[in-house]
N, C-alpha and C positions, 0 to 999 in steps of 0.2 A: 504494500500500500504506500501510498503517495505523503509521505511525513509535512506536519504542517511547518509554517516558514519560524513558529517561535523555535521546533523540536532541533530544527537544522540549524539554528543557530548555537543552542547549548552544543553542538559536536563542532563548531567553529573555533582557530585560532582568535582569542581576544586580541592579538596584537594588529590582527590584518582586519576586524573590525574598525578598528581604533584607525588606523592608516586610510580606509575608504569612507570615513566620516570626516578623518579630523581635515584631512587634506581637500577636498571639494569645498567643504564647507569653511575653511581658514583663506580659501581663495578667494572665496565669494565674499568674506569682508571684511577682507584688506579691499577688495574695491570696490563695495557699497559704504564703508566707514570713511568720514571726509579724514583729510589729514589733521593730525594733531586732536584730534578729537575720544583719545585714550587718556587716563588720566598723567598728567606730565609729560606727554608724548614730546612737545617740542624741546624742552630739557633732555631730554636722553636722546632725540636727534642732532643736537649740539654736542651731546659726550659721543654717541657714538663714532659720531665726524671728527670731533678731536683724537681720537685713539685711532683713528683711518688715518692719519696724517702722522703717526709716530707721537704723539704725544700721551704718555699713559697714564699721569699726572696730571689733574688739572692744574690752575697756575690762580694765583692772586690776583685781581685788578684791582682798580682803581676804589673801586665799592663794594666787592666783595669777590667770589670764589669765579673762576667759569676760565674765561682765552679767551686769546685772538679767532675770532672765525668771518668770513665770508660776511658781506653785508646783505648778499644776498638771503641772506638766512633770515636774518627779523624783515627784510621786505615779504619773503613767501608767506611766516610763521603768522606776520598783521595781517598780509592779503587775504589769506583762505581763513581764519580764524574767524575774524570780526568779533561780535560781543557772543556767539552761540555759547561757548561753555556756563557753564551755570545758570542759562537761562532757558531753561525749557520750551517754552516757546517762540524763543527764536530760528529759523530753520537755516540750512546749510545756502551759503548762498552763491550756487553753480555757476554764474560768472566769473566771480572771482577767484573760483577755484580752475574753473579752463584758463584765465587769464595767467594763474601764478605758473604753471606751465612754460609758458614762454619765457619768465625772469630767467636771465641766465646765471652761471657759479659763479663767476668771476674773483676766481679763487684768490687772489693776490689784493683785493680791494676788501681789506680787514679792517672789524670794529671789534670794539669789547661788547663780551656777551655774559655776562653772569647767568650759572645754576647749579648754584650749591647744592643744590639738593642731590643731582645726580653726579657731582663730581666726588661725592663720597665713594660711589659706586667701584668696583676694581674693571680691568678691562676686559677680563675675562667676561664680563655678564652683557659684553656687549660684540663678543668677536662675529657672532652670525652676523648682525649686522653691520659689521664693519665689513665683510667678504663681499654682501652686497652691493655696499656704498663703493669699494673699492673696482667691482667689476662693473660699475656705473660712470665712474670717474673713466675707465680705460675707453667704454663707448661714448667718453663728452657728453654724457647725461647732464639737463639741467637741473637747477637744485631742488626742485620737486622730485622729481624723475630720480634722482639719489636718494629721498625720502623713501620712495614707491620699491625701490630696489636693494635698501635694507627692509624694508618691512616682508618682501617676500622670498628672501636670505631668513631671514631668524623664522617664519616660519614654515619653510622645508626643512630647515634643520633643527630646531624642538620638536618636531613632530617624527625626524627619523629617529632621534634621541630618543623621544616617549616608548616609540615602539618598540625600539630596543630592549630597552627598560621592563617593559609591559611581558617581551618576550620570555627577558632571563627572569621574569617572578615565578616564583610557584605557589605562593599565596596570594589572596584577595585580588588575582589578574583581574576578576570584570568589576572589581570595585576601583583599582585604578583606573581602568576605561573609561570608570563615568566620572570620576575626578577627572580627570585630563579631560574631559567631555563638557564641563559645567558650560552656563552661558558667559561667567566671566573667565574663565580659563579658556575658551574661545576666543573673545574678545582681544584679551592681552596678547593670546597668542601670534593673532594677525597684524601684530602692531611691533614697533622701532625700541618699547618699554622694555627694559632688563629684567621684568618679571616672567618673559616664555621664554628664557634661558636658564633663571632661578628653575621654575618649575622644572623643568625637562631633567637639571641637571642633579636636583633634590631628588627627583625620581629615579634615577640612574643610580644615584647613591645607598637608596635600599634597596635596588636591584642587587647592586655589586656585594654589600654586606649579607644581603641571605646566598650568595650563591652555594658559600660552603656547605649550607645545613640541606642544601637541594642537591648538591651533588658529592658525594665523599669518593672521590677520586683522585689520583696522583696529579692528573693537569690541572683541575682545578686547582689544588693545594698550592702547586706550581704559580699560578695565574696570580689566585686573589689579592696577594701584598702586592705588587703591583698597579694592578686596578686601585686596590684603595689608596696607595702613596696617589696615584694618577687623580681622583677623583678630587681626593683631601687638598692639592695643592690647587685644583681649577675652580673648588668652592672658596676656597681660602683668599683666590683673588678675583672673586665674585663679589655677589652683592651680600653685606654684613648683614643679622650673626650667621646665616644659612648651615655655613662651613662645616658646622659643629654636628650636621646631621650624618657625616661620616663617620662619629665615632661609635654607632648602632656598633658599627665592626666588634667593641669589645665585648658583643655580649655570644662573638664565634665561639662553640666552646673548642676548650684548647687539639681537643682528639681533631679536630677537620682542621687544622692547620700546621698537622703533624708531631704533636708532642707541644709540654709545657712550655719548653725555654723555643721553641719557636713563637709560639703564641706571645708570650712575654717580649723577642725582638721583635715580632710585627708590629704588636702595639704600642711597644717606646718608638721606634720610628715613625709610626703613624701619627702619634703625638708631636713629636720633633719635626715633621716635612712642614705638620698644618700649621705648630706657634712658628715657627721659622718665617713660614710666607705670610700668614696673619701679621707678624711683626712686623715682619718688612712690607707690607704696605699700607701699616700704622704708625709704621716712622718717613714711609715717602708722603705721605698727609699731613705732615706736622706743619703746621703753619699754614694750610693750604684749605681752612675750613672756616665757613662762614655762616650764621644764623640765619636762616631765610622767612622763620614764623615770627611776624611781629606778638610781641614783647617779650619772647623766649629770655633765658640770661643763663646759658647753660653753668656759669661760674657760680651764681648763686643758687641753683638750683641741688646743684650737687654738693656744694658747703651742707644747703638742707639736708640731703640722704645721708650723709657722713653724720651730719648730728643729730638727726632725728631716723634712724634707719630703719624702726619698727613703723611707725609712721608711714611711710613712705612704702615699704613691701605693702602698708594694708589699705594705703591707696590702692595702690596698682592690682591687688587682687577685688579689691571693692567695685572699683571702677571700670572693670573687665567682668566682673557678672550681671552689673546695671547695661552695660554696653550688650552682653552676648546676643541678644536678639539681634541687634542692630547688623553687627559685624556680621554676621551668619546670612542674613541675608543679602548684606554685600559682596559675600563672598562667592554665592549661589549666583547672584546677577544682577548688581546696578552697574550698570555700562554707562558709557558715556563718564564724564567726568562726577559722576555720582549724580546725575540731574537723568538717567534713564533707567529707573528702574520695572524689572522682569514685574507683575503682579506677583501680590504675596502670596496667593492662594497657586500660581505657576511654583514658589521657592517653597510652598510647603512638598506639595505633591511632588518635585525631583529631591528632597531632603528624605521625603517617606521612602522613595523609589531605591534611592542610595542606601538607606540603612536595611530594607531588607533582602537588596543584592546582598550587602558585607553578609549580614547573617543569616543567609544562606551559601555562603562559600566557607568551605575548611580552613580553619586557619592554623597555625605552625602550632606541629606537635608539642606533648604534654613535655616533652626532652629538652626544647627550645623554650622554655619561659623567661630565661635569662631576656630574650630579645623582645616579648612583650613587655616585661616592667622598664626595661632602657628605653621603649619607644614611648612608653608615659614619660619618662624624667624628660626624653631628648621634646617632648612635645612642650611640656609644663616650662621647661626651664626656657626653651625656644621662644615661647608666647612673653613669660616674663621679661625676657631681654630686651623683643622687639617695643613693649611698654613701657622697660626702663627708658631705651633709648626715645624714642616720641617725648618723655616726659624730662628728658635731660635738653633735649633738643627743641621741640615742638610747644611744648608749656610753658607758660607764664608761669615765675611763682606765684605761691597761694592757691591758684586753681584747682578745684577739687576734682575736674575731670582733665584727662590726659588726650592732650589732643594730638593729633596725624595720623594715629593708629588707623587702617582699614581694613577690611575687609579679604578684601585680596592679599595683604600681606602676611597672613597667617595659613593661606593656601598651600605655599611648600612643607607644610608642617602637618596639614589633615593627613596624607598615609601612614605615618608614623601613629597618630590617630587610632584608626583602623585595624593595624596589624595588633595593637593592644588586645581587641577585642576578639573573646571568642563564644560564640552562641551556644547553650546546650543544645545538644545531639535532636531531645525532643521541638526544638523550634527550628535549628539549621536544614532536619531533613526535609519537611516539608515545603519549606522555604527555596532548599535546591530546586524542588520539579518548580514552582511558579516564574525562578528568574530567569528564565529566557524571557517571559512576559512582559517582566520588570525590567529589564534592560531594552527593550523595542519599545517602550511606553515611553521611558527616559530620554532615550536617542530624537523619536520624534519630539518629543515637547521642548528638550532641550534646544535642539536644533534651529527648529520654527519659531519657539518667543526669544532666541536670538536675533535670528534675523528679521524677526517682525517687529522687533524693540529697538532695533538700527533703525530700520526703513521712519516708520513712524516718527522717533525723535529729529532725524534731522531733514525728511522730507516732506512727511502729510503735513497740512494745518491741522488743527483740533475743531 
């Protein structure tokens, strides 16, 4: 008999899922999404053009953090822009976006350009689209035309990365599917932002860390330190704290890495490769950093945590359980610069859909616990960093909420999430037969109030 299309899907690679969704659909809006119209987008196409040009360090100016770049760059960035972000009903405005087209690079005719915010960033979180930008530059692309050609460099290559990743798992494969799947990990991913290289490469990194407990074999044994030195040093001069999601590694137990004092040098090296490059690209930033959130004072802010330090962890826990709803939802899908969000009742139903993929998939044997409770610490500790940092950085003193935190930036940190979690036997097994269901329900909705919440925001009137 003739199997229905959920049945044939559960005997499908989730990797080559993941490939014939992420890629049609990451294509389709990189060119229905106007430019710059990701959150921060035109700051990360200015870093990632500075790192195109050999600069891996941003540099001081006059007023704050950023380079020397093209003056073409703030003509396109005003052209196509105009007042659309944060105002909802203002709509894209297609003249001036054919018109910026035409502006040419004119690479030699340089102004200062500050954005601190992404000159934090290492360069590593932006080399996709530097490859782009670079193979734009060789065909005399204009400076839009170098926009459009990093944006679709970073995503052919996050998306082969994902799959990768997706491939070498042997747990919760279709619960990363739909995490790589969401409507904002779509979004980001079709866009110039350091966040579809964070993802792809956070996800690569619990790939590489389970490989051993998936495979107990001589080549793998061979391989993993390796990979991890490889992984630990390209997060390390990525986007901060990500890095640290390499260290899952130490919950390998010692037998799949070939005896204890093996174990013990992988992970003093591992340790050693990631403070080494963490270090050194926190001592090539030293002077090189600048406040960008008015009335921040990260000097006096951090005087407060040192004096008051219970205080301050019970902010940052306080103020992140008032927040969760919010964040959760953003993370799910408000697009656009935060002014396009999915319906709630669309982020309930892909949130329902997501949790009862995870718990119906098997997750790492009763042998491996070690790697669940490290995937809470690396999750827990991960969240508190990015909230210390926002509130060193982004907060005013006094302020009793902690502001820059979003949504999306807690996204490289949901699989670790996940892998924590395991369902009993009585609710995973029945849960297995329905997700093929659950995963075609997700993919459509996901999909569609994507792209129906681009169209919408910056084309329809209301």
């Amino acid at each position: 008999t003739r199997s229905r299309p959920w049945q044939r899907l559960s005997r499908m690679d989730p990797a080559k899922v993941f490939l014939w969704v992420a890629m049609p659909v990451g294509v389709l809006l990189v060119a229905v999404t106007p430019p710059f119209q990701v959150p921060d987008e035109p700051n990360h196409f200015y870093r990632a053009y500075q790192v195109s040009v050999g600069q891996l360090v941003s540099q001081r100016t006059s007023t704050s953090v950023g380079g020397q770049l093209p003056r073409s760059f703030l003509q396109v960035t005003g052209t196509v822009m105009g007042n659309v972000p944060f105002n909802p009903d203002v709509k894209q405005n297609l003249d001036a976006w054919a018109h910026a087209f035409d502006i040419p690079l004119r690479p030699h005719d340089r102004v200062e350009v500050g954005f601190p915010n992404t000159a934090l960033t290492g360069p590593i979180a932006y080399m996709p689209q530097v490859l782009g930008i670079e193979l734009g530059r060789l065909v005399g692309a204009s400076t839009l035309m170098l926009f459009y050609w990093g944006r679709i460099a970073s995503l052919l290559l996050c998306v082969a990365l994902t799959a990768c990743a997706i491939r070498w798992l042997t747990v919760r494969r279709w619960t990363c599917v739909l995490l790589s799947l969401l409507p904002m990990t779509l979004f980001v991913r079709s866009s110039v932002s350091s966040d579809g290289p964070t993802l792809a490469l956070t996800m690569l990194a619990l790939a590489i860390c389970l490989l051993p407990a998936a495979l107990e074999t001589a080549s793998v044994h061979f391989k993993v330190p390796g990979l991890l030195f490889s992984i630990a040093s390209l997060m390390a001069f990525g986007k901060p704290p990500y890095g640290a999601v390499a260290f899952l590694a130490l919950a390998i137990p010692p037998r799949l890495l070939g005896g204890t004092k093996r174990y013990a040098s992988t992970m003093l090296a591992l340790t050693v490769v990631f403070v080494i490059a963490q270090g050194a690209w926190a001592l090539a930033l030293r002077g090189k950093t600048a406040v960008s959130a008015p009335g921040a004072d990260p000097p006096a802010q951090t005087t407060f945590v040192v004096d008051h330090p219970g205080d301050a962890a019970a902010l940052l826990v306080s103020d992140f359980v008032r927040s969760a709803p919010v964040l959760t939802h953003q993370a799910l899908g408000v697009l656009g610069w935060l002014d396009a969000p999915i319906p709630s009742s669309v982020a309930v139903f892909l949130g329902l859909m997501l949790v009862l993929v995870a718990f119906g998939e098997p997750g790492l044997p009763p042998t491996f616990v070690g790697f669940r409770w490290l995937s809470v610490v690396i999750c827990g500790v991960g969240t508190l960093t990015l909230l210390g940092m926002n509130y060193l950085w982004w907060t005013p003193p006094g302020a009793s909420h902690v502001e820059g935190i979003q949504g999306r930036h807690l996204l490289p940190l949901v699989p670790f999430l996940f892998l924590s979690i395991n369902a009993p036997t009585w609710i995973g097994r029945p849960l297995s037969r329905v997700r093929p269901v659950c995963v075609i329900a997700f993919l459509v909705v996901s999909v569609t109030t994507t792209v129906l919440t681009v169209v919408n925001r910056y084309y329809l009137d209301r």
